[in-house]
N, CA, C and O atoms as a DFTB+ gen file, in Angstrom:
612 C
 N C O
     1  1       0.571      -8.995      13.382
     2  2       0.169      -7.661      12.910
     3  2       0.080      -7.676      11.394
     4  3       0.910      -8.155      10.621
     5  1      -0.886      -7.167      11.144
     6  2      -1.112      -6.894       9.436
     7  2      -1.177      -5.678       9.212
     8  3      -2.195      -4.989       9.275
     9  1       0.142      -5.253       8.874
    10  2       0.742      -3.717       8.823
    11  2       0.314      -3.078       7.293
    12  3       0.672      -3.473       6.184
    13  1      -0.760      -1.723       7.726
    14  2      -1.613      -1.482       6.474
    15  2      -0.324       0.446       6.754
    16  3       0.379       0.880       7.667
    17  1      -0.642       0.839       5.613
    18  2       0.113       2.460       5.759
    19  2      -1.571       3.621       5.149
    20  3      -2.562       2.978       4.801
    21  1      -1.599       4.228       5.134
    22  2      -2.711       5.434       4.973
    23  2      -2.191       6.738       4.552
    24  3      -1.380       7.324       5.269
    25  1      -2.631       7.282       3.345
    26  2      -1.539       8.356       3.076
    27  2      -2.221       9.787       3.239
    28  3      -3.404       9.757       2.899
    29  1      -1.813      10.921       3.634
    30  2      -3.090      12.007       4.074
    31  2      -2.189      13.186       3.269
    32  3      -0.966      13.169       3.405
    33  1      -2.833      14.212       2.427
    34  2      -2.646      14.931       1.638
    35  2      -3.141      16.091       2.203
    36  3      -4.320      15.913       2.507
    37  1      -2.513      17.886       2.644
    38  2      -3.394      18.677       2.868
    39  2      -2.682      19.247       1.538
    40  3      -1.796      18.740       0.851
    41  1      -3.579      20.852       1.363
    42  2      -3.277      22.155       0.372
    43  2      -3.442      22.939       1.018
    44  3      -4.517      22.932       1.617
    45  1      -2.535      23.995       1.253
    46  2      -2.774      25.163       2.036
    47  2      -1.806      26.387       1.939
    48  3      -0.683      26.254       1.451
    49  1      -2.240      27.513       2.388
    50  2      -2.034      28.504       1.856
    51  2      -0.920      28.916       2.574
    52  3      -0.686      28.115       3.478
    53  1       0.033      30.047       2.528
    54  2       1.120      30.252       3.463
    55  2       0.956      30.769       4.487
    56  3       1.984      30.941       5.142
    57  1      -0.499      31.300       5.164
    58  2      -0.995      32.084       5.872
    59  2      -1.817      30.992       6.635
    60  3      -2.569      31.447       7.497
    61  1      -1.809      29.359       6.441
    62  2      -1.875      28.440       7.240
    63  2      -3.358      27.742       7.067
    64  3      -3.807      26.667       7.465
    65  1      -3.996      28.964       6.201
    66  2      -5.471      28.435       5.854
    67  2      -5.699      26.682       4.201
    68  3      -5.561      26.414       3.007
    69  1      -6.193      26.035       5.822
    70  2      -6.391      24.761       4.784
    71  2      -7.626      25.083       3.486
    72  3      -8.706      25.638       3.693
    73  1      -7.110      24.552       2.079
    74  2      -7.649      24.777       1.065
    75  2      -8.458      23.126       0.839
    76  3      -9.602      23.112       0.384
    77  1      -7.805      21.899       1.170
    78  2      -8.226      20.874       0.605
    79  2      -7.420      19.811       1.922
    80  3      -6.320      19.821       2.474
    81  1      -8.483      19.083       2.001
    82  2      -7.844      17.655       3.001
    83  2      -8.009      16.544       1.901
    84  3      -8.746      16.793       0.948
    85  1      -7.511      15.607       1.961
    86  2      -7.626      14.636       1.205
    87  2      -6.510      12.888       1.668
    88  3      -5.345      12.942       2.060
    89  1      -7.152      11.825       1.502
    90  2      -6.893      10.771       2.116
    91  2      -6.727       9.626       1.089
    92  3      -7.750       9.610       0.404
    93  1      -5.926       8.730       0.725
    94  2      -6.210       7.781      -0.465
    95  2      -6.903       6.272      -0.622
    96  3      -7.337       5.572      -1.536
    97  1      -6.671       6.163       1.474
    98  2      -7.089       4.880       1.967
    99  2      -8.148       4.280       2.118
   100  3      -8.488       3.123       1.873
   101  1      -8.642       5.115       2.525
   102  2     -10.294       4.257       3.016
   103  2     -11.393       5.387       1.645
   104  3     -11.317       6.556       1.266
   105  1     -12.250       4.279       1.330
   106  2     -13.119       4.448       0.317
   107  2     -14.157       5.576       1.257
   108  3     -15.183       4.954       1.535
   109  1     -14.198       6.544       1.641
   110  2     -14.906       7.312       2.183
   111  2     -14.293       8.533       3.162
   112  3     -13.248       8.434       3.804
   113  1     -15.187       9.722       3.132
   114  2     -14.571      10.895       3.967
   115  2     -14.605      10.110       5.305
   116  3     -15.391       9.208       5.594
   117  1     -13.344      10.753       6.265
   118  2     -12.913      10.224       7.334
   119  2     -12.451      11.626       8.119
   120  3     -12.089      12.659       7.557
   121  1     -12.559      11.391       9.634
   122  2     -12.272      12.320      10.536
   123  2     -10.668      12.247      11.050
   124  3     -10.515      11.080      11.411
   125  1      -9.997      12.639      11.153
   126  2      -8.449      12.432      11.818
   127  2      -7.841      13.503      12.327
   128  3      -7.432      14.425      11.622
   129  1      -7.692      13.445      14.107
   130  2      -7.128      14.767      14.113
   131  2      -8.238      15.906      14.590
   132  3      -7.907      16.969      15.115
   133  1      -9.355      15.587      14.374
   134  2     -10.546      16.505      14.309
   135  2     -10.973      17.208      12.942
   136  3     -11.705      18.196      12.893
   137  1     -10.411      16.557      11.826
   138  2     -10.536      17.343      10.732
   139  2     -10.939      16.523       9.615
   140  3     -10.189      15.547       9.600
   141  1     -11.812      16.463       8.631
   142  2     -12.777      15.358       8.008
   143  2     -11.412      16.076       6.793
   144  3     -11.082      17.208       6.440
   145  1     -10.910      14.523       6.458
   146  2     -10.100      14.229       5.053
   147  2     -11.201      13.430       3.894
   148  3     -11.565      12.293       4.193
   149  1     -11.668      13.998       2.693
   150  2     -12.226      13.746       1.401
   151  2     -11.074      12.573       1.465
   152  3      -9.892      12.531       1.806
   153  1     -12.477      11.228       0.731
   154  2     -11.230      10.055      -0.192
   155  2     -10.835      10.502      -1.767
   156  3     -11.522       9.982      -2.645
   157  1     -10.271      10.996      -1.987
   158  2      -9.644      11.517      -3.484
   159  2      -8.377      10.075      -3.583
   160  3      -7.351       9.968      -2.912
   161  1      -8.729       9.436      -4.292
   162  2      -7.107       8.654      -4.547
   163  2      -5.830       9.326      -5.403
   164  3      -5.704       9.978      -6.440
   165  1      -5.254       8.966      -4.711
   166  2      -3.485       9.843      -5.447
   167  2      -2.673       8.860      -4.974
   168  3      -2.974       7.973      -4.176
   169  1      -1.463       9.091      -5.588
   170  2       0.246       8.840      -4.840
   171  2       0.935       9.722      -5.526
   172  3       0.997      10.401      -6.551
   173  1       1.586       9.333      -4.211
   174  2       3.070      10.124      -3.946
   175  2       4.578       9.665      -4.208
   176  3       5.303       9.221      -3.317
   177  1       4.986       9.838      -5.630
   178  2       6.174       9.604      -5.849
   179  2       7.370       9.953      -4.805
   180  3       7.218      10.948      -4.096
   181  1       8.257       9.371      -4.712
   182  2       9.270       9.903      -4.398
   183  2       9.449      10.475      -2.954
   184  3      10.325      11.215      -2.507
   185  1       8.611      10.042      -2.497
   186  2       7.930      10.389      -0.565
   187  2       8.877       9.975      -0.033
   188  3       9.715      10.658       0.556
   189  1       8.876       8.288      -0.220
   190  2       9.490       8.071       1.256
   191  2      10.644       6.939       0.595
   192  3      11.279       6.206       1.353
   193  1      10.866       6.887      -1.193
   194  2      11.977       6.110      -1.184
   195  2      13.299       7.269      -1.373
   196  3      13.325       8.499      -1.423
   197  1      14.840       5.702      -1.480
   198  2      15.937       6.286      -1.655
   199  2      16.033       6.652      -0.195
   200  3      15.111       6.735       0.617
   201  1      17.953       6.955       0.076
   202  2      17.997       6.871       1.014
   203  2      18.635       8.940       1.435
   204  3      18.695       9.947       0.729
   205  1      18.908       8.705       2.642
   206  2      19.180      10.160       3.220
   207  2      20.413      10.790       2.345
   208  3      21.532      10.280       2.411
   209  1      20.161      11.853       1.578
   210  2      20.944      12.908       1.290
   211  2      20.624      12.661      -0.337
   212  3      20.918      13.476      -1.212
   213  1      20.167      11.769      -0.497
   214  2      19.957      11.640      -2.173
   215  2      18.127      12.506      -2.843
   216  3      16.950      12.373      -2.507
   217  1      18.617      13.056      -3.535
   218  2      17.551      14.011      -4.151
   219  2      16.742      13.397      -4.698
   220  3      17.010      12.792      -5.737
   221  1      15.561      13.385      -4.161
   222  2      14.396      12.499      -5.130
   223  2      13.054      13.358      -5.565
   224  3      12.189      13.687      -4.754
   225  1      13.016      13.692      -7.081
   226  2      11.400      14.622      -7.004
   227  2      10.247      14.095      -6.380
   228  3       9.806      12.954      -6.516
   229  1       9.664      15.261      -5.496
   230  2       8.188      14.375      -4.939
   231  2       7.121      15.072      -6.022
   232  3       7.296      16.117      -6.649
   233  1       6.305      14.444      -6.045
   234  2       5.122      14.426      -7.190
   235  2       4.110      13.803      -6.380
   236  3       4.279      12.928      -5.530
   237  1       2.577      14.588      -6.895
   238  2       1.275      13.757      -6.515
   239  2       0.640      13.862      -7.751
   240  3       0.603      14.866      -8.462
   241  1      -0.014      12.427      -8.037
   242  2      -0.517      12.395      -9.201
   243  2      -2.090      11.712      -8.701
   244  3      -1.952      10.696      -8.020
   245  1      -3.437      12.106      -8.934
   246  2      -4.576      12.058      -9.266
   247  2      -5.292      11.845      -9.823
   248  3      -5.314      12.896     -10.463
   249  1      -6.192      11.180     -10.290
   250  2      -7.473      11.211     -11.399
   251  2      -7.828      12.581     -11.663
   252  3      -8.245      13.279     -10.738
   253  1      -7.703      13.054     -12.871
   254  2      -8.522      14.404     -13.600
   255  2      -9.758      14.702     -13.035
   256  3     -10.394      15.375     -13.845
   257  1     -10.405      14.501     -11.983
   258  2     -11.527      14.604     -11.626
   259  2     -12.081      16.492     -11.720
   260  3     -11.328      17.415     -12.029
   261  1     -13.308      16.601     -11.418
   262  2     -13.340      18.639     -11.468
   263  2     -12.696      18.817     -10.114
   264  3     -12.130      19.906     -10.016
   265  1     -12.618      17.985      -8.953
   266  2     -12.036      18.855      -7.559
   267  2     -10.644      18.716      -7.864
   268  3     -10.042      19.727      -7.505
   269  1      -9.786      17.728      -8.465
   270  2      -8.611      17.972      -8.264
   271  2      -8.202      18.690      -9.420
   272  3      -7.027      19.055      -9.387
   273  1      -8.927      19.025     -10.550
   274  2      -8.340      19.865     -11.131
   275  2      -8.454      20.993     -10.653
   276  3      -7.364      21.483     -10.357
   277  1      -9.420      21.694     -10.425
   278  2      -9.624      22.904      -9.915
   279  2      -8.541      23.177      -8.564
   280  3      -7.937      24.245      -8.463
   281  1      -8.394      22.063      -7.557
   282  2      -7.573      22.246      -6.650
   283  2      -5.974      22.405      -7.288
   284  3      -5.231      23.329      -6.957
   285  1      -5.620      21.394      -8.201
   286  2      -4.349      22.158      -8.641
   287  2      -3.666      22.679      -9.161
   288  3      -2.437      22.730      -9.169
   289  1      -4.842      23.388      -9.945
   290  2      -4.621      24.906     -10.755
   291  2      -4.600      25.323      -9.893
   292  3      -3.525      25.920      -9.843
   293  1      -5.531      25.569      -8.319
   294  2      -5.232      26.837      -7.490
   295  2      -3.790      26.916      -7.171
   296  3      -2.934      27.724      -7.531
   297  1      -3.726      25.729      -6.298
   298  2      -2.807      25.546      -5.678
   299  2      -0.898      25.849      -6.538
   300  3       0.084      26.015      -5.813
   301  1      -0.801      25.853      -8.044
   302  2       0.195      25.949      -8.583
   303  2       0.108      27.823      -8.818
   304  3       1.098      28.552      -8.877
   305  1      -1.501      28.331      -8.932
   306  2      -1.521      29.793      -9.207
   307  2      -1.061      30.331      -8.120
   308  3      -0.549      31.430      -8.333
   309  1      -1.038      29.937      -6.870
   310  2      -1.076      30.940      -5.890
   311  2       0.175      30.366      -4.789
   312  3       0.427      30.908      -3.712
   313  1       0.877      29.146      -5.338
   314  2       1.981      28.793      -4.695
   315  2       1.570      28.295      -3.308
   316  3       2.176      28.667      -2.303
   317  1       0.422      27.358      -3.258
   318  2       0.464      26.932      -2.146
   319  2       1.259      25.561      -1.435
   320  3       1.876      24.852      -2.230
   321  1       1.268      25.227      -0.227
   322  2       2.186      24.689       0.187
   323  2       1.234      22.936       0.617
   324  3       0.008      22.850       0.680
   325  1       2.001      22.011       0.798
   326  2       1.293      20.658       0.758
   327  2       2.050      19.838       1.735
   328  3       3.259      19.667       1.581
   329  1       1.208      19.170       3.029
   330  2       1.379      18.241       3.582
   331  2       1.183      17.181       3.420
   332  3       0.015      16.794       3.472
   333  1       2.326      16.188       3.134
   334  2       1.813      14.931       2.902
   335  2       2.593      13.934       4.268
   336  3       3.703      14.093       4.774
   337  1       1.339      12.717       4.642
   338  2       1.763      12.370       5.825
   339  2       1.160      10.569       5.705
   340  3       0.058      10.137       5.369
   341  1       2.297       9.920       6.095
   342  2       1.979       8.035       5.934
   343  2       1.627       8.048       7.303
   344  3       2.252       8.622       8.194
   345  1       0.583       7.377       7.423
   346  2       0.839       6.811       8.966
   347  2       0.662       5.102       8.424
   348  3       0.539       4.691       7.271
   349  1       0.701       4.369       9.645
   350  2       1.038       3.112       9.985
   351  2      -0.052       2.597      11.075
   352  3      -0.157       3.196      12.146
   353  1      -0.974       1.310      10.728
   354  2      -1.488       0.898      11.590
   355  2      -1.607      -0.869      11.839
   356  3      -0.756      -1.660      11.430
   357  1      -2.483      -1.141      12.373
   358  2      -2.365      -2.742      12.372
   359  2      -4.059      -2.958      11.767
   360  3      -5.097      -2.626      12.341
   361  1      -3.897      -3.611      10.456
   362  2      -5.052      -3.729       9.923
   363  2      -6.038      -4.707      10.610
   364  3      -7.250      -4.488      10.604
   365  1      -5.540      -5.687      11.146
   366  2      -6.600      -6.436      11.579
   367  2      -7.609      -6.017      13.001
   368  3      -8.529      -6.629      13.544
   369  1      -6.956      -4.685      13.296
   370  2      -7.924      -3.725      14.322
   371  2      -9.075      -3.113      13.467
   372  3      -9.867      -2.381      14.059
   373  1      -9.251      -3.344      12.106
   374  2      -9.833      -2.797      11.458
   375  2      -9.904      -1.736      10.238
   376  3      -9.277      -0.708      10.493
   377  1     -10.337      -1.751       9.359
   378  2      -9.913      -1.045       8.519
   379  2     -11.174       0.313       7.716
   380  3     -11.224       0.682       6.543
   381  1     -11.670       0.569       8.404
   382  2     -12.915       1.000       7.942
   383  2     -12.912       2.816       8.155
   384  3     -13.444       3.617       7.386
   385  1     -12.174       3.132       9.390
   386  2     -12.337       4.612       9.793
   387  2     -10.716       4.298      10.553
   388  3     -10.260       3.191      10.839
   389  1     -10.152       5.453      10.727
   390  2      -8.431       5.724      10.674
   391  2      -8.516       5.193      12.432
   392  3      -9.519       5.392      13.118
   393  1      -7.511       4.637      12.844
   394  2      -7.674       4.215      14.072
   395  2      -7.087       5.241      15.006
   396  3      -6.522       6.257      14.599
   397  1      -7.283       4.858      16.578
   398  2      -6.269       5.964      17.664
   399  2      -5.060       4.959      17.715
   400  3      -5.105       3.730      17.647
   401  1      -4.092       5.690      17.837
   402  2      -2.899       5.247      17.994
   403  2      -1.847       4.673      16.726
   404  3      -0.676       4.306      16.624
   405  1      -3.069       4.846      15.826
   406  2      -1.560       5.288      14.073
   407  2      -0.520       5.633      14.382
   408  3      -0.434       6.329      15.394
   409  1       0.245       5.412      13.907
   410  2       1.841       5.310      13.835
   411  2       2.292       6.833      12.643
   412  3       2.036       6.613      11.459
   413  1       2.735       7.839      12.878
   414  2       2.943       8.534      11.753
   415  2       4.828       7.914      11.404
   416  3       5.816       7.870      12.137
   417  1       4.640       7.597      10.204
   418  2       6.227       7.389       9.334
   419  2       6.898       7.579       8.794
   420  3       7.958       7.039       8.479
   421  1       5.891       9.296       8.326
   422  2       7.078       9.740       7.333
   423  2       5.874      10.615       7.231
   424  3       4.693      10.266       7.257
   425  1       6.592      12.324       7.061
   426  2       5.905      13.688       6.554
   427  2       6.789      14.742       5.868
   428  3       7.893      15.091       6.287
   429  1       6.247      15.160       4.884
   430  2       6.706      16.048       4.114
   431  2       5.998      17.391       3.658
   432  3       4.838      17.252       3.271
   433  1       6.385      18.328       3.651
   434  2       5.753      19.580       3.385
   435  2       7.053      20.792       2.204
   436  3       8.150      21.328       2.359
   437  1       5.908      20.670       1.009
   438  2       6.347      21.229       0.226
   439  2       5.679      22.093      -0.542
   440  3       4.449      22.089      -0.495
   441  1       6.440      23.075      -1.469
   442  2       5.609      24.049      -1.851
   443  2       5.527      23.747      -3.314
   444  3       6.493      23.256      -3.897
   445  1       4.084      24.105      -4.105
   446  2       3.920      23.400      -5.481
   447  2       4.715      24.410      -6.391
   448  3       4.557      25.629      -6.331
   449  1       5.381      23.919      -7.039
   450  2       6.241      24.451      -8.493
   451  2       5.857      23.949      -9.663
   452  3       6.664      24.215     -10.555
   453  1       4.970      23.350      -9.994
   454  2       4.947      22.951     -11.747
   455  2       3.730      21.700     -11.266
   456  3       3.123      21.514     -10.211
   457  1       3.733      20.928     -12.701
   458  2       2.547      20.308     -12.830
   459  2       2.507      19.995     -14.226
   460  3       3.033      20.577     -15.175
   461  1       1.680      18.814     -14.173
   462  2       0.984      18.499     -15.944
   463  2       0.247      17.536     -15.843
   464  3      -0.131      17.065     -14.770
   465  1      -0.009      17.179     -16.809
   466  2      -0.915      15.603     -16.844
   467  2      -1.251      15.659     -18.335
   468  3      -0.794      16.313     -19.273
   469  1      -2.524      14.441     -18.176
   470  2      -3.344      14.381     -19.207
   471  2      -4.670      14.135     -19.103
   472  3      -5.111      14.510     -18.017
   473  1      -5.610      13.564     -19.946
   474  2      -7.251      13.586     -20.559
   475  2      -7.004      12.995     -18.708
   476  3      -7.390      13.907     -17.977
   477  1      -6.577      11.981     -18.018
   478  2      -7.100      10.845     -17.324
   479  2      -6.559      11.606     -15.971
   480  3      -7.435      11.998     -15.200
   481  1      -5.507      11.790     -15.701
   482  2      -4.653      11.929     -14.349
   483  2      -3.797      13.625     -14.656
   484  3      -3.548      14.279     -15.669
   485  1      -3.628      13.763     -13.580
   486  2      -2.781      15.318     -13.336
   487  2      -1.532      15.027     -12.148
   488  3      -1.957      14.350     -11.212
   489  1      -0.593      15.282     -12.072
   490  2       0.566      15.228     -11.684
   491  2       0.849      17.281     -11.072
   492  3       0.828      18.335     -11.708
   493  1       1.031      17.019      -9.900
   494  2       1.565      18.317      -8.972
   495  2       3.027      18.226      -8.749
   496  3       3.312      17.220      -8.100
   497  1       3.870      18.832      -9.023
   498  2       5.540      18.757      -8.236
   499  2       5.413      19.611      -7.309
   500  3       4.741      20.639      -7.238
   501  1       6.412      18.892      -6.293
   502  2       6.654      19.725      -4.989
   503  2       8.144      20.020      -4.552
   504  3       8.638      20.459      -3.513
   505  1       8.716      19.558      -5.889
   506  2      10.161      20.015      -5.894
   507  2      10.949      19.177      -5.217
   508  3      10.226      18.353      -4.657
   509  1      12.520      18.907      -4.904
   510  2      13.503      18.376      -4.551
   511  2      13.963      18.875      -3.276
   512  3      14.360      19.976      -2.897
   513  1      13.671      16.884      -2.296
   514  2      13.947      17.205      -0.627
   515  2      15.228      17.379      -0.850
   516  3      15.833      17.123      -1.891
   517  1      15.882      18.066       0.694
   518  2      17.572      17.332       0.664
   519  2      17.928      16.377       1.323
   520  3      19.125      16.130       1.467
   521  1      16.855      15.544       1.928
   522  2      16.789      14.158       1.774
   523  2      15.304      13.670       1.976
   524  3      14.334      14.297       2.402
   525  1      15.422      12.268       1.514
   526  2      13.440      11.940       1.198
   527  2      12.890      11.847       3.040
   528  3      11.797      12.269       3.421
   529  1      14.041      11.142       4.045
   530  2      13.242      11.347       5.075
   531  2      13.451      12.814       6.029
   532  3      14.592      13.273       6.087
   533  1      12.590      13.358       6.594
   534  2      12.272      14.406       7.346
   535  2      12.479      16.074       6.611
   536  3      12.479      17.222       7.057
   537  1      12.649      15.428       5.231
   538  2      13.316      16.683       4.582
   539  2      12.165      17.745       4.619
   540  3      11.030      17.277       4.706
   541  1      12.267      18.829       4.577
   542  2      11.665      19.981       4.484
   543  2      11.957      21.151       3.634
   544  3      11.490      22.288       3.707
   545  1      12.673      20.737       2.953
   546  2      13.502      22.376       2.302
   547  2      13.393      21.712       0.813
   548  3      14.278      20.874       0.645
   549  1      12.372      21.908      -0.504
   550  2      12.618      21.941      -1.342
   551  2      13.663      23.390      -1.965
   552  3      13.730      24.394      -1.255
   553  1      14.487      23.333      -3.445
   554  2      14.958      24.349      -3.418
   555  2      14.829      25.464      -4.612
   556  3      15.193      25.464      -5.788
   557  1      14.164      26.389      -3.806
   558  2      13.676      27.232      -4.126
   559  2      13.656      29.087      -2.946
   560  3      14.393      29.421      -2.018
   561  1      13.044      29.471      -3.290
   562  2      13.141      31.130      -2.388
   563  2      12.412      30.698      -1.460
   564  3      11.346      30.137      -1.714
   565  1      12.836      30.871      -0.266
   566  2      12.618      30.180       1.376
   567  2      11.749      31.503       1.502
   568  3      11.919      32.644       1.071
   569  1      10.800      30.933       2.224
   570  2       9.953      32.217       3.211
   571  2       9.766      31.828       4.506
   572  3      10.287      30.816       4.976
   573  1       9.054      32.569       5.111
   574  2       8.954      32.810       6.479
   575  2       8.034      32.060       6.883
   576  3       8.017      31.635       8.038
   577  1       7.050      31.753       5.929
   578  2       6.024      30.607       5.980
   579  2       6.267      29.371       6.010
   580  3       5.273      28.778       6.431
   581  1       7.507      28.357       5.654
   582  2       7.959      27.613       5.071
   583  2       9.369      27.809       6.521
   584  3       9.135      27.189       7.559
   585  1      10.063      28.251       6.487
   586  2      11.257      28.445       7.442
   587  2      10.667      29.065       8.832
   588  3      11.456      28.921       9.765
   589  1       9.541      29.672       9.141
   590  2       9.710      30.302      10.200
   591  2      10.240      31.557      10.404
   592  3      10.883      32.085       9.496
   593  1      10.074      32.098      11.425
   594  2      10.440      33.589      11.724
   595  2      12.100      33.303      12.736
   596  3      12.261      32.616      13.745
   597  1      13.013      34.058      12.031
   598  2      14.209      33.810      12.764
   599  2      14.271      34.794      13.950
   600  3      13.551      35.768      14.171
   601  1      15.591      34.168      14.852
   602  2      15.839      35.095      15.906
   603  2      16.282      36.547      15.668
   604  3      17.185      36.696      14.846
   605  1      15.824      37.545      16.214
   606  2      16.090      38.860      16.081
   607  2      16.352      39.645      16.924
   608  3      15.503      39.766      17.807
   609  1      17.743      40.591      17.027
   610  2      18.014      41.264      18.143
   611  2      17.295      42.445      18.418
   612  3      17.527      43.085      19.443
């Protein structure tokens, strides 16, 4: 096996409406899921190292391009929320369009708090897991979007 990873980026709003798909792997828009991911290249700091319970900032950083700037000015104006997701495949099945039966290895969903960059690249924060794998709770004011609707008598 020639174990390749694929990293998939959404933006979206708290009301569940996708703003931006985006993919870093394959040099071209791709379908996954039923849903065509743009190739925008990025990474993702702080995703999937360090181990459980240790605080690591996640960050996505980009080329300055006009879509990702424009995408993350929105996305920091209006507090939207970001899926980021590795999957895992066996490259020598091919590497050209995302395969069936990817392996997902790690997902995170966080909400954007800050940002910067420069002339070349832009950098998004998504704030501090309470741990890098399966974490979900950066910390900050929890909503209902983000936590869910609790039980109620």
């Amino acid at each position: 096996m020639a174990r390749a990873q694929s990293q998939y980026l959404r933006i979206y709003s708290a009301a569940g409406v996708t703003q931006h798909r985006w993919q870093s792997y394959y040099s071209k828009a791709v379908m996954l899921n039923g849903n065509l991911w743009l190739s925008i290249p990025f990474t993702a700091q702080g995703f999937t190292e360090g181990a459980g319970g240790v605080e690591t900032d996640i960050s996505v950083t980009a080329p300055a391009t006009g879509i990702v700037v424009a995408a993350f000015e929105d996305a920091l104006q209006n507090a939207y929320l970001v899926d980021l997701l590795t999957y895992q495949f066996d490259a020598l099945n091919g590497n050209d369009v995302p395969q069936t039966g990817q392996q997902l290895i790690a997902s995170y969903t966080g909400q954007v708090l800050g940002g910067g960059g420069s002339l070349t690249s832009l950098t998004m924060n998504l704030g501090i897991p309470v741990a890098s794998i399966g974490a979900q709770v950066p910390p900050r004011t929890l909503t209902s979007a983000i936590m869910g609707t609790g039980f109620r008598l």
